[in-house]
PLY file of the C-alpha trace (Angstrom):
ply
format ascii 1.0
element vertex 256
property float x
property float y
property float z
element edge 255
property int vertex1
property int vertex2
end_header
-11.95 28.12 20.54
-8.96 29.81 22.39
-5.97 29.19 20.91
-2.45 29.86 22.53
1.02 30.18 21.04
4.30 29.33 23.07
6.89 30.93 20.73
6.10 34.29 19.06
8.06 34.16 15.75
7.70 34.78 12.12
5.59 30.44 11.31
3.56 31.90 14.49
2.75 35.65 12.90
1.87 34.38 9.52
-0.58 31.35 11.21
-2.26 34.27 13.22
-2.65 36.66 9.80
-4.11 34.04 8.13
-6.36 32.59 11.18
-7.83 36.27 11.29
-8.57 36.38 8.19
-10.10 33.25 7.68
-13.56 31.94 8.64
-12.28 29.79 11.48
-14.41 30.24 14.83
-11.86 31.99 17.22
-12.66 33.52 20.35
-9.35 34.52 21.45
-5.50 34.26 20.80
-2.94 34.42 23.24
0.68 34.70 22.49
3.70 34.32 24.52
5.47 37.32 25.70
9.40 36.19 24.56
9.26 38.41 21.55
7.68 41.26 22.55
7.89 43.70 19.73
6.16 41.13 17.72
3.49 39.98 20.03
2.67 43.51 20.49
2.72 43.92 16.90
0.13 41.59 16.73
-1.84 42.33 19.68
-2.44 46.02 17.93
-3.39 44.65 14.53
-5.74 42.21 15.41
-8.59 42.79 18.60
-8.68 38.85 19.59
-5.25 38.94 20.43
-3.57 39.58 23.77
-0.09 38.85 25.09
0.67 36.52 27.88
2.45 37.42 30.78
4.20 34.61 30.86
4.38 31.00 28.77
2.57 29.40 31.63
-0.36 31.52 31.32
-0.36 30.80 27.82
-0.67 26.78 28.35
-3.06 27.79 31.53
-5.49 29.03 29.06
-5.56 28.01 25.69
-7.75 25.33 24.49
-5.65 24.17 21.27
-1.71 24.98 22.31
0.54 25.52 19.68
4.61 24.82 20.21
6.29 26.84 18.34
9.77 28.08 20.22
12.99 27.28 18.19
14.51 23.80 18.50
17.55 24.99 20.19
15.65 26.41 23.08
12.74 23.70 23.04
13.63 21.91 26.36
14.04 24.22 28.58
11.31 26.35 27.74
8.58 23.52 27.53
10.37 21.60 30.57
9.58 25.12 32.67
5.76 25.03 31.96
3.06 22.47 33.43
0.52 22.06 30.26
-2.42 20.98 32.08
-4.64 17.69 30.51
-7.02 18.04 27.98
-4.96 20.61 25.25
-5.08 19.61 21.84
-1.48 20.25 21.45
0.25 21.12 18.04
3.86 21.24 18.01
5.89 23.26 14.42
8.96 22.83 16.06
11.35 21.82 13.45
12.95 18.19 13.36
11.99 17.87 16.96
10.39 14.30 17.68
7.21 13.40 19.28
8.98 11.31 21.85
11.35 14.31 22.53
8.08 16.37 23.13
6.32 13.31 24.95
9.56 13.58 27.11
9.53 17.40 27.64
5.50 18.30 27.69
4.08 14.59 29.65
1.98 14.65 27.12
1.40 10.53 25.59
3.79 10.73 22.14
0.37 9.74 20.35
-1.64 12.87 21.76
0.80 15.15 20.07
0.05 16.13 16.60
3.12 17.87 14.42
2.80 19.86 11.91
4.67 21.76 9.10
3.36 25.00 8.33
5.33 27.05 5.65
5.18 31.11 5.50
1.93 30.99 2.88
-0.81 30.56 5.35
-0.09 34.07 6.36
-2.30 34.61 2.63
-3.90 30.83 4.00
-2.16 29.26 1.01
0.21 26.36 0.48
-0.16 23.29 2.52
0.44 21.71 5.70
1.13 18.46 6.56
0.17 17.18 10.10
0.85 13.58 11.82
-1.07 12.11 13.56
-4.51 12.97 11.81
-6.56 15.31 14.57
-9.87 17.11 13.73
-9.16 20.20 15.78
-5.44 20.32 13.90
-7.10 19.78 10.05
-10.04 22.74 10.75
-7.07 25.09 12.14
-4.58 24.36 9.14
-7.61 23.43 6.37
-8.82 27.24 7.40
-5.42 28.89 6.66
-4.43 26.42 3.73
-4.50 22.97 2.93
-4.07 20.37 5.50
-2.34 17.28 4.12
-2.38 14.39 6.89
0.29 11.99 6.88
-0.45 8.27 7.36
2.52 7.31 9.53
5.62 9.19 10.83
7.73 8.13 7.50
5.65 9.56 5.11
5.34 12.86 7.38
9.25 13.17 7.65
9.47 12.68 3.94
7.08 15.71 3.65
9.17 17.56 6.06
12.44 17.12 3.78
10.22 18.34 1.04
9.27 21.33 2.59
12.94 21.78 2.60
13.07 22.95 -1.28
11.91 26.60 -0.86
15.38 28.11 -0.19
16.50 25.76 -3.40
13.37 27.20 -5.51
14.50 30.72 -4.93
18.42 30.12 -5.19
17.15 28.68 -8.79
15.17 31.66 -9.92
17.81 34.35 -8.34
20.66 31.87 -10.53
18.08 32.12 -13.76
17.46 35.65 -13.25
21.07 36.76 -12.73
21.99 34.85 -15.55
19.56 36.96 -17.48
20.71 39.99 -15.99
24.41 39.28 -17.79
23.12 39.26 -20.71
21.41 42.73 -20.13
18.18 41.94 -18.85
17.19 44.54 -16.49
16.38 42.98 -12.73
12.80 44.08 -12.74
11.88 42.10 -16.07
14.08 38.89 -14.97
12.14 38.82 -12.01
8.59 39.54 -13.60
9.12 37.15 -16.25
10.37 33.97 -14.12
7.46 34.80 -11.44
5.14 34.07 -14.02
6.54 31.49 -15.80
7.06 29.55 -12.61
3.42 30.71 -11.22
1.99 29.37 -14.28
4.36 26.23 -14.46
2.86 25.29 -10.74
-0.76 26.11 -11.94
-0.67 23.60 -14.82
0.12 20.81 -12.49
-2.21 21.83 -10.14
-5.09 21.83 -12.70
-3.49 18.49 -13.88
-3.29 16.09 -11.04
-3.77 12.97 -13.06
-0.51 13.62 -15.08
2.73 13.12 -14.10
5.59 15.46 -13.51
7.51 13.20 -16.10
4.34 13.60 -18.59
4.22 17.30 -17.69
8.26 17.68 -18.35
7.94 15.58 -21.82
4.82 17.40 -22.58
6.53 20.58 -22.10
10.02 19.76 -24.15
9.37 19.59 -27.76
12.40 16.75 -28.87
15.16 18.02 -29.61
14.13 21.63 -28.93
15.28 23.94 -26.30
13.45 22.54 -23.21
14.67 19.35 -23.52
18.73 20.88 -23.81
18.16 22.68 -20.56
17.07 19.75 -18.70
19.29 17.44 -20.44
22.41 19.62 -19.26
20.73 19.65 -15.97
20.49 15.80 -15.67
23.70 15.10 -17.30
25.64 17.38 -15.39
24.61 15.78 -12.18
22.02 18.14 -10.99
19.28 15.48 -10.84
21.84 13.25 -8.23
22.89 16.86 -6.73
19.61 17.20 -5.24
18.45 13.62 -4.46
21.46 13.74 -2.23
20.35 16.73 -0.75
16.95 15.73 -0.31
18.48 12.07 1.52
20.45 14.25 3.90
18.04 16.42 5.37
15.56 13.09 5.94
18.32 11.62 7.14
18.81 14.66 9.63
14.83 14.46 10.45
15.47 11.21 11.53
17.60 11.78 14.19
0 1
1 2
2 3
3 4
4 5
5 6
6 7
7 8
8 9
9 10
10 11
11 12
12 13
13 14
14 15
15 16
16 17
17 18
18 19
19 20
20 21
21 22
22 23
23 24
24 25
25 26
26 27
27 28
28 29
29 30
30 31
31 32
32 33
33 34
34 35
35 36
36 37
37 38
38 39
39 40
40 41
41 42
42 43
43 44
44 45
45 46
46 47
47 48
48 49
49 50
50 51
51 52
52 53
53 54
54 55
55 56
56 57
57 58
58 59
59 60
60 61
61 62
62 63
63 64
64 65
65 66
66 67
67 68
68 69
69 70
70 71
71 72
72 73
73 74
74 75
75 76
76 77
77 78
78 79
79 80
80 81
81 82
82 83
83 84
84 85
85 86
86 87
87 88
88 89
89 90
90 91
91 92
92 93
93 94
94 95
95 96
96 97
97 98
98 99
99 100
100 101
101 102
102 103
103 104
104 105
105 106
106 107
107 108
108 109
109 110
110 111
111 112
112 113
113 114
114 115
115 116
116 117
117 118
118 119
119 120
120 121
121 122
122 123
123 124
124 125
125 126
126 127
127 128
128 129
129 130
130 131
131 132
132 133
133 134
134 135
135 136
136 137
137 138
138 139
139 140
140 141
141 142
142 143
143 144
144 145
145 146
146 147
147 148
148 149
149 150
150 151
151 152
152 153
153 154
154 155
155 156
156 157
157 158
158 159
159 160
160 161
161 162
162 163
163 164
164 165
165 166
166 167
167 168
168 169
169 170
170 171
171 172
172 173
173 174
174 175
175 176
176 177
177 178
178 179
179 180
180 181
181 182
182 183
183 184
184 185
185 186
186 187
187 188
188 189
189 190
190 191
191 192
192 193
193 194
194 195
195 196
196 197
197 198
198 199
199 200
200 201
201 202
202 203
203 204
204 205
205 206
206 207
207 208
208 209
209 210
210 211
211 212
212 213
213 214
214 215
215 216
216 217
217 218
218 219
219 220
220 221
221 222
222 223
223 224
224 225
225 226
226 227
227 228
228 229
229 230
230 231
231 232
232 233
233 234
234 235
235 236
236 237
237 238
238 239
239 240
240 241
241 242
242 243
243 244
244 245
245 246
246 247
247 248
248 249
249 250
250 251
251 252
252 253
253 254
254 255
């Protein structure tokens, strides 16, 4: 399978790390030319890539054609190309619908599959969720990851605004771990501490999939002990509505 990349960014560098490292049958990668230190970063690295000389020759080739150009720019770089029939066509452009892309690509809205690939499949880890279900989408994302498909547009745009919490993850361990750090604790051991604490936090519900997070959080916060203070403060203190709020306003954003 040839597989082709309009947009030669950082989601589009970590999905070819992980594709070449992963068992997925790929005869050859092509990559736009727009970036070029990094497509020729990653036309030295890996032999079955080669850079385009142009975004046409991209969609003129490839067999499954990934969007993946910014949002701002989206338009007028996919309303430039022809994408000839028959692509499986994946676009990762953020908060950019599939009747925006029907409208820019002439492409049927139903043809194109979205999808939400997060940094991790560069180590093809985390997840991915994709709308509409398509086989040639799940063996792509299921090789550098976990594909997660999405019944209906709602439940994908919910996933999207999800994805949304890994800027809020870290700005909660660097708040943790500089709160640690004034009272002393050297950076290094804050950090080394709170990765595995976290790590192991996320493994337990992983391992645990029949439990709830509610179970999980009253399993783990012994009453009246320390655990349950923490989130208690946390709750009362309006950090619980705090990021429900947040969480509503970015789907509400996707849903534009």
């Amino acid at each position: 399978m040839i597989y082709g990349f309009i947009g030669t960014g950082t989601i589009t560098a970590a999905m070819i790390e992980g594709m070449m490292s992963s068992a997925l049958p790929v005869s050859g990668v092509i990559v736009s030319p727009r970036n070029a230190d990094l497509a020729s970063s990653l036309a030295e690295r890996f032999s079955q890539v080669r850079v385009a000389t142009s975004n046409q020759a991209v969609a003129d080739e490839a067999e499954v054609l990934v969007l993946a150009v910014r949002p701002q720019i989206a338009e007028d770089v996919l309303t430039s190309i022809s994408i000839p029939p028959g692509r499986t066509l994946i676009s990762v452009i953020a908060a950019t619908s599939h009747e925006m892309l029907s409208g820019w690509t002439g492409y049927d809205a139903a043809q194109i599959v979205r999808a939400i690939p997060l940094p991790f499949v560069s180590y093809r880890e985390g997840v991915t969720a994709i709308f509409p279900a398509n086989s040639a989408a799940s063996k792509l994302f299921g090789a550098i990851g976990q594909a997660i498909e999405s019944d209906d547009q709602d439940e994908f745009d919910v996933l999207a605004a999800a994805s949304a919490m890994m800027g809020t993850y870290y700005g909660l361990m660097e708040n943790i771990s500089g709160w640690m750090e004034s009272h002393g604790m050297p950076e290094h051991k804050a950090r080394a501490y709170l990765t595995q604490l976290f790590g192991s936090l996320s493994q337990v519900a992983a391992r645990s999939p029949s439990i709830s997070y509610d179970q999980l959080r009253r399993d783990f916060s012994t009453i009246g002990g320390l655990n349950e203070q923490v989130f208690k403060g946390f709750h009362e203190n309006g950090g619980s509505v705090a990021l429900i709020d947040a969480l509503e306003g970015v789907l509400a954003r996707i849903k534009k």
